[in-house]
N, C-alpha and C positions, 0 to 999 in steps of 0.2 A: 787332710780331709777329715771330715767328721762322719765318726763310725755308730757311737753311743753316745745317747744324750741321757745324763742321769737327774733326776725331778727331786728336790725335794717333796714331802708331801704337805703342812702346814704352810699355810701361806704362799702355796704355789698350785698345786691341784686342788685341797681347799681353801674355800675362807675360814682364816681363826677367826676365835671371841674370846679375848682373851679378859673379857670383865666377863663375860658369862660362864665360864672355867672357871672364879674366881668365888661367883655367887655360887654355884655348885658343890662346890666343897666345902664353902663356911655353912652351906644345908645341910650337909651331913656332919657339920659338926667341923671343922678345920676353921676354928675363926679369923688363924695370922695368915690365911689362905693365898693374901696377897705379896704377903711380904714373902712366901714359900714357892710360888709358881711362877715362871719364867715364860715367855714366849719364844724363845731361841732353846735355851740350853738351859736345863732343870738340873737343879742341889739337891743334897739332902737325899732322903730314902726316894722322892722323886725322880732324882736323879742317877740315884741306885738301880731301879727298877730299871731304867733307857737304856742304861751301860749295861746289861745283863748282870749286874752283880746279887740282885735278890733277885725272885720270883714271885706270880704275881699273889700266889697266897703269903708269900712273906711282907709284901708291900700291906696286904690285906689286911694282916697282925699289925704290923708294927701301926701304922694307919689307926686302930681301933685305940691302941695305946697311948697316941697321940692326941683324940679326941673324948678318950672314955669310956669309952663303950663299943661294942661289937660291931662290926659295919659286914655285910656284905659284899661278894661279890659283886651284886646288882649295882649297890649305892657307890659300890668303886669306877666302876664300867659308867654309869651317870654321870659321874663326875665328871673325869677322867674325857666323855664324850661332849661336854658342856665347851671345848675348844673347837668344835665343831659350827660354824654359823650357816655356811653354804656349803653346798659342793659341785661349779657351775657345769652343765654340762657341757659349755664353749670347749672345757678345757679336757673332759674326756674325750671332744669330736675333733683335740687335737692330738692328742696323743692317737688315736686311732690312724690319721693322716698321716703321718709320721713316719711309721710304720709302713703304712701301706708306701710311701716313698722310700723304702730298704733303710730305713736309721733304727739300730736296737736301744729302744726305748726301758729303760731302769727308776727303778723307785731308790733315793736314796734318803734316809728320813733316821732323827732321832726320835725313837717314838717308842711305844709299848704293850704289851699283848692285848689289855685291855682295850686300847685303841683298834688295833686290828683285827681284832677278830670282831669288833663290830663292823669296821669296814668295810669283812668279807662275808656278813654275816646280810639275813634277809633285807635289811633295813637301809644298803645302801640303795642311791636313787637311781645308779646306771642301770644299762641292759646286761649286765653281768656284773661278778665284784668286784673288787679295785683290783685286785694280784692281774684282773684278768685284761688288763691296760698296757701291762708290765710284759717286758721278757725279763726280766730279772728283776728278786729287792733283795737290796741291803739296807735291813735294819738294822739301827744302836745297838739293841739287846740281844739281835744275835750275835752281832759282829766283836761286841763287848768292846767296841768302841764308840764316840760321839764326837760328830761336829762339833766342833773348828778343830780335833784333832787330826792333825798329818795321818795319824796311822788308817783312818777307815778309808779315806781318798785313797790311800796306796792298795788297802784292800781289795777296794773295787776296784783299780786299773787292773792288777794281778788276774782277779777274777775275769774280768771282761777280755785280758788279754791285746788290751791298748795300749798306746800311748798315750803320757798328759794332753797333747797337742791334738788327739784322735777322739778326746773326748769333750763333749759341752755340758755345763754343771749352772742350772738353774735353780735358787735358792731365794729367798728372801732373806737372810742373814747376812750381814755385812762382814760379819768373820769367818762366816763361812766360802764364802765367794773370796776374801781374800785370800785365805788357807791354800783356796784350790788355783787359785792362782800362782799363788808364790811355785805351787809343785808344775806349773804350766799348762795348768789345764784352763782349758777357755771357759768364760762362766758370763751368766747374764744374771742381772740384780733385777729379781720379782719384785711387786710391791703388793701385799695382800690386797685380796681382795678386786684387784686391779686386771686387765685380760694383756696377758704380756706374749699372745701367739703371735700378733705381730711382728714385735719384735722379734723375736725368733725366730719368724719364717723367715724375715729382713737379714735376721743372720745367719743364718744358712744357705741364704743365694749366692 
């Protein structure tokens, strides 16, 4: 039986843009912006910052170095938020339901301070912030792991104190969903942009 259902957050609670992430950063100066930015799983000092391995004034620096000149916080958090397209509220009114039918609902996301604290910050569109959807998140950067790595899946069963088989893992990433599979946890393959509650409520009857 299904206890917790854990959400990615790009491409499942929001819509990415992953071309407007892309113009974003070559604005503030990042011109291989594209060859640099991922829509799954982020390299490089990007990929540093999600793994908690910098912080985000060190992403800040090195970022500056990278294109020349000084950047901001502001222009980082811009950027950074330019993967942002939608954020439908079909998908907050289901997570809300969810809920309210006994399932402990979790945010599990490779993602980064900048991102979230806009998330929770005056500027999202819900009736509250994102955390406030959530009984629990696991993020990349604190967890100082990332998707399609085994070890954050296992973090989060531990934490939640499930079983693979007790838990559903909704993602858009195709490695990511295999990952959590292979450890036996059941999973549904999101398609940005796309309203996948049906399916869901489908699976969970």
């Amino acid at each position: 039986m299904i206890k917790t259902i854990a959400f990615d957050l790009g491409g499942v609670v929001i819509t990415i843009d992953q071309d407007q992430a892309v113009r974003r950063f070559k604005e503030i100066g990042v011109a291989d912006a594209a060859e640099r930015l991922d829509p799954y799983t982020q390299g490089g000092i990007f990929g540093d910052l999600e793994a908690g391995k910098i912080t985000e004034e060190e992403f800040q620096e090195e970022l500056s170095k990278i294109v020349g000149k000084p950047l901001t916080y502001e222009q980082c958090q811009y950027a950074w938020t330019g993967y942002v397209k939608d954020i439908p509220l079909r998908n907050l009114k289901t997570l809300e339901e969810l809920r309210e039918k006994g399932f402990r609902i979790v945010l599990l996301s490779n993602t980064n301070p900048f991102m979230q604290k806009w998330l929770n910050g005056p500027d999202f569109p819900g009736d509250k912030p994102l955390y406030g959807y959530f009984d629990a998140r696991y993020l990349s950067y604190e967890l100082k792991a990332m998707k399609p790595d085994p070890a954050i899946f296992l973090k989060v069963l531990a934490a939640e104190e499930v079983m693979p088989e007790e838990m559903l893992f909704v993602d858009d990433g195709p490695r990511n969903t295999m990952t959590a599979s292979q450890l036996g946890i059941r999973t549904l393959s999101a398609v940005n942009g796309e309203d996948w509650s049906k399916a869901l409520l489908d699976l969970l009857k």
